[in-house]
N, CA, C and O atoms as CSV, one atom per row, in Angstrom:
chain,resi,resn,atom,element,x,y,z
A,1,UNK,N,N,47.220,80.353,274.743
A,1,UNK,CA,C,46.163,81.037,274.025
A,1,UNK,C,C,45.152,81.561,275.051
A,1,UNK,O,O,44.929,80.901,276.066
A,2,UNK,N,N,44.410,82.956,274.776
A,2,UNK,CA,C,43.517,82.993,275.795
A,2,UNK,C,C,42.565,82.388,275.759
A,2,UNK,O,O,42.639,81.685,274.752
A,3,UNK,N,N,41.311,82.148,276.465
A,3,UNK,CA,C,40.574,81.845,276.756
A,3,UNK,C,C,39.418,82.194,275.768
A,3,UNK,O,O,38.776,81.391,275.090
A,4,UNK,N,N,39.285,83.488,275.820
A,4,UNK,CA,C,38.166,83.892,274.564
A,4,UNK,C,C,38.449,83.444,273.426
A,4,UNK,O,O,37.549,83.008,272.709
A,5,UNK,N,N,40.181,83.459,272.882
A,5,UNK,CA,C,40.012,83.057,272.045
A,5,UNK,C,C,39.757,81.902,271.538
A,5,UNK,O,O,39.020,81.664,270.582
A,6,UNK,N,N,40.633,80.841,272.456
A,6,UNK,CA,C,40.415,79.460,272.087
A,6,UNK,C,C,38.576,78.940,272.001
A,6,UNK,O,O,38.241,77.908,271.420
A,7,UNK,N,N,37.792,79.672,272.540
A,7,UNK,CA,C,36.201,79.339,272.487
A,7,UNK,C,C,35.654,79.954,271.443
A,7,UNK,O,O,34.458,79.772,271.215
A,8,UNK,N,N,36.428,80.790,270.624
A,8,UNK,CA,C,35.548,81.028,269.426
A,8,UNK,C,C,36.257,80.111,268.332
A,8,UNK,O,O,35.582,79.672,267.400
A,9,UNK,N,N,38.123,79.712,268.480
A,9,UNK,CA,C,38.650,79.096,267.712
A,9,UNK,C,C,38.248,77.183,267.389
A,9,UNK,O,O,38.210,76.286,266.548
A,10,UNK,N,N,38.094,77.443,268.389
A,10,UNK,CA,C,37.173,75.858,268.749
A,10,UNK,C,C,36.069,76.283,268.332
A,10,UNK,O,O,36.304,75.896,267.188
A,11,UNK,N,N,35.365,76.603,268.268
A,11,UNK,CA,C,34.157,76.813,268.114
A,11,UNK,C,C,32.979,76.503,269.097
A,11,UNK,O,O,31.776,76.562,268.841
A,12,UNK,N,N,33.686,76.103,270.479
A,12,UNK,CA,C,32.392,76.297,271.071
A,12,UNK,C,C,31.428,77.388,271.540
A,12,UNK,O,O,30.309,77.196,272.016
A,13,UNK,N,N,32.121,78.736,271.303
A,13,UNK,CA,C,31.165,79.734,271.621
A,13,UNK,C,C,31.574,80.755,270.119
A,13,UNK,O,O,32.590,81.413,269.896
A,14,UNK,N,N,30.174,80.524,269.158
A,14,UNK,CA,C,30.356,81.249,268.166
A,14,UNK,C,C,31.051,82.323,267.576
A,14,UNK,O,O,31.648,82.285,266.500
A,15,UNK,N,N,30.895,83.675,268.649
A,15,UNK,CA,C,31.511,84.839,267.977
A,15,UNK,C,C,32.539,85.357,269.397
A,15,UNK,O,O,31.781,85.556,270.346
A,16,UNK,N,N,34.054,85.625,269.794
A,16,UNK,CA,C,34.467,86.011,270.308
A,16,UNK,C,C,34.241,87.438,271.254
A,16,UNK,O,O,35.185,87.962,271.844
A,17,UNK,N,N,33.293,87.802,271.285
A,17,UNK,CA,C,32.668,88.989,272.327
A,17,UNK,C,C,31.763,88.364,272.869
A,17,UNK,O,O,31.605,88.706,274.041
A,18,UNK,N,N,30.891,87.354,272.416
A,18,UNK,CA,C,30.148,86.492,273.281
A,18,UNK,C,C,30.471,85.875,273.811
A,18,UNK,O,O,29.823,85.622,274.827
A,19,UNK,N,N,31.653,85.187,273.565
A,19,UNK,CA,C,33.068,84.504,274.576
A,19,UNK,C,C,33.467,85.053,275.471
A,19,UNK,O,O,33.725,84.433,276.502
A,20,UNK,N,N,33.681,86.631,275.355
A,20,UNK,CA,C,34.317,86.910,276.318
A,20,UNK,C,C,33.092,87.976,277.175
A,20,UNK,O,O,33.489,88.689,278.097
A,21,UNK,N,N,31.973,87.981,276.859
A,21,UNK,CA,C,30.716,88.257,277.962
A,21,UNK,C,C,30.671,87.656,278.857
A,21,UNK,O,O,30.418,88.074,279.987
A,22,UNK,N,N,31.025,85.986,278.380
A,22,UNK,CA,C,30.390,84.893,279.393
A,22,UNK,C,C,31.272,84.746,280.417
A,22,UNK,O,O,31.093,84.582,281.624
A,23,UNK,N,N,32.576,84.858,279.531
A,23,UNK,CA,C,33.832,84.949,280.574
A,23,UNK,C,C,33.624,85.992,282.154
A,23,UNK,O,O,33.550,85.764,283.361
A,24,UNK,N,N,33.592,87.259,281.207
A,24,UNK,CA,C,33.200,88.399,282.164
A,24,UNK,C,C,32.156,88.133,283.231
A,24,UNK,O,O,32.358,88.659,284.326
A,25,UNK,N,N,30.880,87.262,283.042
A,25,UNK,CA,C,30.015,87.620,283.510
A,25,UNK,C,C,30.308,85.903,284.894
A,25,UNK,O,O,29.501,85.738,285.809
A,26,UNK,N,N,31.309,85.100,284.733
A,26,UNK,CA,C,31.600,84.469,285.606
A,26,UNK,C,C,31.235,83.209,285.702
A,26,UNK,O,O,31.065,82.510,286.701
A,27,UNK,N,N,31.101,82.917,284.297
A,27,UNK,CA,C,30.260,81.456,283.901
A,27,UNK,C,C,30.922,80.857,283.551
A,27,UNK,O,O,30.305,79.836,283.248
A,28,UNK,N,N,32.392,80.680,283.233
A,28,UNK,CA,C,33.462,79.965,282.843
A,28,UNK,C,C,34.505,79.872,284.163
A,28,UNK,O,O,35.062,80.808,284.736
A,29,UNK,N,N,34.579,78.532,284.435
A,29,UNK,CA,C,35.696,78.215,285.493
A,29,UNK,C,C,36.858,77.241,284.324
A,29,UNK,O,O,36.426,76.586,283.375
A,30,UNK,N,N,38.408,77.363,284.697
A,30,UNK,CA,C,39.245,76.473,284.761
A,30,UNK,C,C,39.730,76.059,285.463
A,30,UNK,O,O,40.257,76.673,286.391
A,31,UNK,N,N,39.744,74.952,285.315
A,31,UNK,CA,C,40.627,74.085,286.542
A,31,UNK,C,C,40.335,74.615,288.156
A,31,UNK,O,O,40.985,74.761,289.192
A,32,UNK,N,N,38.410,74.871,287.501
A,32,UNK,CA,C,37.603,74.749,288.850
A,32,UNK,C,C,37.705,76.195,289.626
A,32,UNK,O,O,37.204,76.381,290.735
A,33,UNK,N,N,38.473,77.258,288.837
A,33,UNK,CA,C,38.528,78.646,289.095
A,33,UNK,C,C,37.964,79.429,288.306
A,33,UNK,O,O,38.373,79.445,287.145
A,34,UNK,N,N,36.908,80.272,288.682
A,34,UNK,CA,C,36.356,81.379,287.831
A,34,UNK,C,C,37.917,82.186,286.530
A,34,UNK,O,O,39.018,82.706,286.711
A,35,UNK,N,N,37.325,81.939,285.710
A,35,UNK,CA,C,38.141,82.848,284.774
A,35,UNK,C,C,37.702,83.820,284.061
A,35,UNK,O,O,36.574,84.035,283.616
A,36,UNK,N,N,38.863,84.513,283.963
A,36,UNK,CA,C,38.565,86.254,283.117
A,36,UNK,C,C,39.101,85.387,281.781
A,36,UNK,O,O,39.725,84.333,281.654
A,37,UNK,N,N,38.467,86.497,280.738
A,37,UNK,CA,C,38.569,86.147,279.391
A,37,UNK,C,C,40.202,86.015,278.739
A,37,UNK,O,O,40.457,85.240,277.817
A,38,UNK,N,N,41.146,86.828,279.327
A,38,UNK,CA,C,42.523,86.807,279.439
A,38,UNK,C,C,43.490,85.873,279.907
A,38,UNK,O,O,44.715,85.977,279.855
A,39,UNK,N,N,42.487,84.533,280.578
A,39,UNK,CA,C,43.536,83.512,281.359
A,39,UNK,C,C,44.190,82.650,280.188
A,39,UNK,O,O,43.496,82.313,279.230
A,40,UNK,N,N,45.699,82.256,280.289
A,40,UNK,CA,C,46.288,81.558,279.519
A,40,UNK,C,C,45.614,79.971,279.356
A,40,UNK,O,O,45.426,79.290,280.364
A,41,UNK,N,N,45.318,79.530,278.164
A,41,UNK,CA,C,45.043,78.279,278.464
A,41,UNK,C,C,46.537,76.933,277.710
A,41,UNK,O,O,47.547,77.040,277.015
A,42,UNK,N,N,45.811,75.854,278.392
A,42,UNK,CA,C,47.742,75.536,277.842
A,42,UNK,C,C,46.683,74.065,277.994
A,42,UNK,O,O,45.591,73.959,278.553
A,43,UNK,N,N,47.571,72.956,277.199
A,43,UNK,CA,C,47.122,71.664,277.145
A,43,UNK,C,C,46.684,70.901,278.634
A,43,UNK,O,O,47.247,71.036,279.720
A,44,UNK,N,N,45.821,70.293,278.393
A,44,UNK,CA,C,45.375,69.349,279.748
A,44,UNK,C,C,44.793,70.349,280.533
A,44,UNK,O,O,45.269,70.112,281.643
A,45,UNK,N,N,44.079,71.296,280.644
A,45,UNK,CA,C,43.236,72.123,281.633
A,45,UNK,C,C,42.150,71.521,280.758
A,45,UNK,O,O,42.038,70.913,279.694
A,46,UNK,N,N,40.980,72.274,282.318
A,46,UNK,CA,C,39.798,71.478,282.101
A,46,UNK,C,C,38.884,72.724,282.321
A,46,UNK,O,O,38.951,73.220,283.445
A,47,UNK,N,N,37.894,73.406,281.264
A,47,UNK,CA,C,37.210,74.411,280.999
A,47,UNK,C,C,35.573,73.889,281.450
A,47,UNK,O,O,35.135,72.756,281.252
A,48,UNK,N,N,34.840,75.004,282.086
A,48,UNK,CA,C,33.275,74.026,282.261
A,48,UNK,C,C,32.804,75.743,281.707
A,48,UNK,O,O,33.434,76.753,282.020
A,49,UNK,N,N,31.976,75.724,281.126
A,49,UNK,CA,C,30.845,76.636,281.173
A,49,UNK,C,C,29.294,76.166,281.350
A,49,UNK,O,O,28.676,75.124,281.131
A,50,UNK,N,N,29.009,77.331,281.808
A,50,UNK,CA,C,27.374,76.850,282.356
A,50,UNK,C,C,26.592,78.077,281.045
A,50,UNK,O,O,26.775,79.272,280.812
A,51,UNK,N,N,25.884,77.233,280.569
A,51,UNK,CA,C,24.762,77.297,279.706
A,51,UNK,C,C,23.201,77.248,279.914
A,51,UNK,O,O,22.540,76.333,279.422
A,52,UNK,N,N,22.497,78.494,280.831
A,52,UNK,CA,C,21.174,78.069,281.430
A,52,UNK,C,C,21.192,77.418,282.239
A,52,UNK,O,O,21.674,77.607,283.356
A,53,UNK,N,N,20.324,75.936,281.554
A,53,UNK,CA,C,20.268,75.462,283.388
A,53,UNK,C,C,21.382,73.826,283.511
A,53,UNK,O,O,21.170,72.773,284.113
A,54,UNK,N,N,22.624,74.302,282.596
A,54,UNK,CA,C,23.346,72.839,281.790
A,54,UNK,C,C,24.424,73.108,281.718
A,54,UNK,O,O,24.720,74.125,281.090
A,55,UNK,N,N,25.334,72.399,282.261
A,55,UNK,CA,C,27.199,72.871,282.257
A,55,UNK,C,C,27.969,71.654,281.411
A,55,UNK,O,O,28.111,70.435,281.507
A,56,UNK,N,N,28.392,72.783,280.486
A,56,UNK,CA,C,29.396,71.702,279.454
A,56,UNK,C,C,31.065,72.010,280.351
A,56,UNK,O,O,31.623,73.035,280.743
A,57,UNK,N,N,31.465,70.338,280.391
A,57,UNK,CA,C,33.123,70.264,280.812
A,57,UNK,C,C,33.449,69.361,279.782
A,57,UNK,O,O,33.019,68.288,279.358
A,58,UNK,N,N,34.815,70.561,279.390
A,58,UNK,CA,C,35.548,69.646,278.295
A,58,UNK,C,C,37.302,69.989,278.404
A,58,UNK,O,O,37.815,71.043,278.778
A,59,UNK,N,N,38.088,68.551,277.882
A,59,UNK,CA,C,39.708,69.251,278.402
A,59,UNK,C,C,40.232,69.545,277.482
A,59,UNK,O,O,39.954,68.889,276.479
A,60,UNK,N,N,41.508,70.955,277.321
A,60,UNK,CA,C,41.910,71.097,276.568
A,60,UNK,C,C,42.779,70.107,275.435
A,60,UNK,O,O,43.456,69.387,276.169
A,61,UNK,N,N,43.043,69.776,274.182
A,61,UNK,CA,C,43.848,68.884,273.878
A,61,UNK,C,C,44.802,69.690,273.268
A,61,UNK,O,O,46.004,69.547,273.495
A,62,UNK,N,N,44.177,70.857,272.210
A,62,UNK,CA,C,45.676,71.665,271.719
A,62,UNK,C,C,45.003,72.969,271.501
A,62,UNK,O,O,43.789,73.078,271.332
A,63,UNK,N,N,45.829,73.930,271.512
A,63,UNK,CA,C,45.704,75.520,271.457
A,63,UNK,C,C,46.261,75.665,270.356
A,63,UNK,O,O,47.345,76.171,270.649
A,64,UNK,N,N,46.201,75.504,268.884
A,64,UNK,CA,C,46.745,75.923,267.647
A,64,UNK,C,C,46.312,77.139,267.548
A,64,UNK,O,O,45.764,77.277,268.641
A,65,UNK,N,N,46.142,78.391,266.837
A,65,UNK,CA,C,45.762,79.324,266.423
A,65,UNK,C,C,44.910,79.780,265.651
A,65,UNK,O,O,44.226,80.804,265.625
A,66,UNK,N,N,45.051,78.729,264.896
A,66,UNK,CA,C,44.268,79.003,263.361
A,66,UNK,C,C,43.952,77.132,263.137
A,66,UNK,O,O,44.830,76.312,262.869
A,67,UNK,N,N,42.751,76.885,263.302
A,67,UNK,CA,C,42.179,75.393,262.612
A,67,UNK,C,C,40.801,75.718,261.685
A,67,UNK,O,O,39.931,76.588,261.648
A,68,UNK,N,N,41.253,74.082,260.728
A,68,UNK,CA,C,39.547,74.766,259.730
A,68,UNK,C,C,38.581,74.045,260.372
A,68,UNK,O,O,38.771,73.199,261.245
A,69,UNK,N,N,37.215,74.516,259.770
A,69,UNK,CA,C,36.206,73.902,260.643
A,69,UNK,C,C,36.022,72.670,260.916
A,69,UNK,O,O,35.786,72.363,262.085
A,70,UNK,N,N,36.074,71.875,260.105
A,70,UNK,CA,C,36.295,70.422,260.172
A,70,UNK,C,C,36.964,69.720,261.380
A,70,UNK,O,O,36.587,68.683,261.925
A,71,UNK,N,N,38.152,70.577,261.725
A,71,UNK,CA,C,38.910,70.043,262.667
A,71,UNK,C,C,39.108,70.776,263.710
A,71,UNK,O,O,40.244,70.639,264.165
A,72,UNK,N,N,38.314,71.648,264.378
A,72,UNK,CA,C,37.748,72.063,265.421
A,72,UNK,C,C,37.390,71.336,266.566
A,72,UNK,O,O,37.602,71.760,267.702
A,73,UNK,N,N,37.011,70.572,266.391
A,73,UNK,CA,C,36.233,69.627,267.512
A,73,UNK,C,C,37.045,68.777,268.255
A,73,UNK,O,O,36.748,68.128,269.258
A,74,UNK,N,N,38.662,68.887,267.340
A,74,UNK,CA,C,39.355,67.829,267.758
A,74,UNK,C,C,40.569,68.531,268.830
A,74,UNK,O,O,41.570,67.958,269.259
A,75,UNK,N,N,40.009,70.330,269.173
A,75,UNK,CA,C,40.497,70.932,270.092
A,75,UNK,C,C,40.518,70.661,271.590
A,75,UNK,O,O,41.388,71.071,272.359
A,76,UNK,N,N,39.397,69.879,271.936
A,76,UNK,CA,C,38.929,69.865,272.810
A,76,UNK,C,C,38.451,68.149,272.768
A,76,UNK,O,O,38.330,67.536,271.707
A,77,UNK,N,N,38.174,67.432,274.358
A,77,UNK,CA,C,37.156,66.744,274.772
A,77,UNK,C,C,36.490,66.621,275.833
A,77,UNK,O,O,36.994,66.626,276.956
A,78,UNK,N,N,34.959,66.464,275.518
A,78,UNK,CA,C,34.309,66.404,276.328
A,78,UNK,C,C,34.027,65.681,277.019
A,78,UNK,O,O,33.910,64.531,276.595
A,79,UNK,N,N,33.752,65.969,278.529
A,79,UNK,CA,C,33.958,65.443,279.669
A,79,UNK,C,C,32.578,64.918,280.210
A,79,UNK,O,O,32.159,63.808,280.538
A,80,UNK,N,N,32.111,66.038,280.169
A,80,UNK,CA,C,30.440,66.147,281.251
A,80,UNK,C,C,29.661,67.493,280.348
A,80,UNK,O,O,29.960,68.677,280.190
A,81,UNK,N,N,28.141,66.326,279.712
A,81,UNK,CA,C,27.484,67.378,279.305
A,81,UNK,C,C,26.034,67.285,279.667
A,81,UNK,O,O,25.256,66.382,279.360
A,82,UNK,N,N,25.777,68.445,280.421
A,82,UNK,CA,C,24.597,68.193,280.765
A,82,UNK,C,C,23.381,68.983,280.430
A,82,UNK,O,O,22.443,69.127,281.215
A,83,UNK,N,N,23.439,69.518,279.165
A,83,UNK,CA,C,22.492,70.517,278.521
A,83,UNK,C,C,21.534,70.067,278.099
A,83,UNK,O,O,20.700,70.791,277.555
């Protein structure tokens, strides 16, 4: 799954063009490498974005396509939050 998408599908970054701004603009590393909004993400990578002056790291657990909100959260865990 890409990258933009899995952050709006998860829901950690609300609307998918704001996902992929942040991407663009170089604030999202995986697996400790700057990523473009297009990078494949696949189970067990580890995503950080920086938020101001606060970087959330969390690892992938599954890339489904389509989850309801409820069970969003259970896309991902978080690692290191320092916001």
């Amino acid at each position: 799954m890409r990258l933009d998408k899995f952050l709006k599908v998860s829901r950690v970054i609300k609307r998918r063009t704001v996902a992929n701004d942040v991407c663009s603009a170089g604030r999202v590393t995986v697996n400790g490498k700057v990523a473009k909004p297009s990078v494949k993400l696949k189970e067990g990578d580890v995503v950080s974005i920086v938020f101001g002056n606060g970087v959330v790291t969390f690892k992938v657990l599954k890339t489904d396509q389509q989850v309801r909100k409820e069970d969003a959260s259970s896309m991902y865990e978080i690692i290191e939050d320092t916001l």
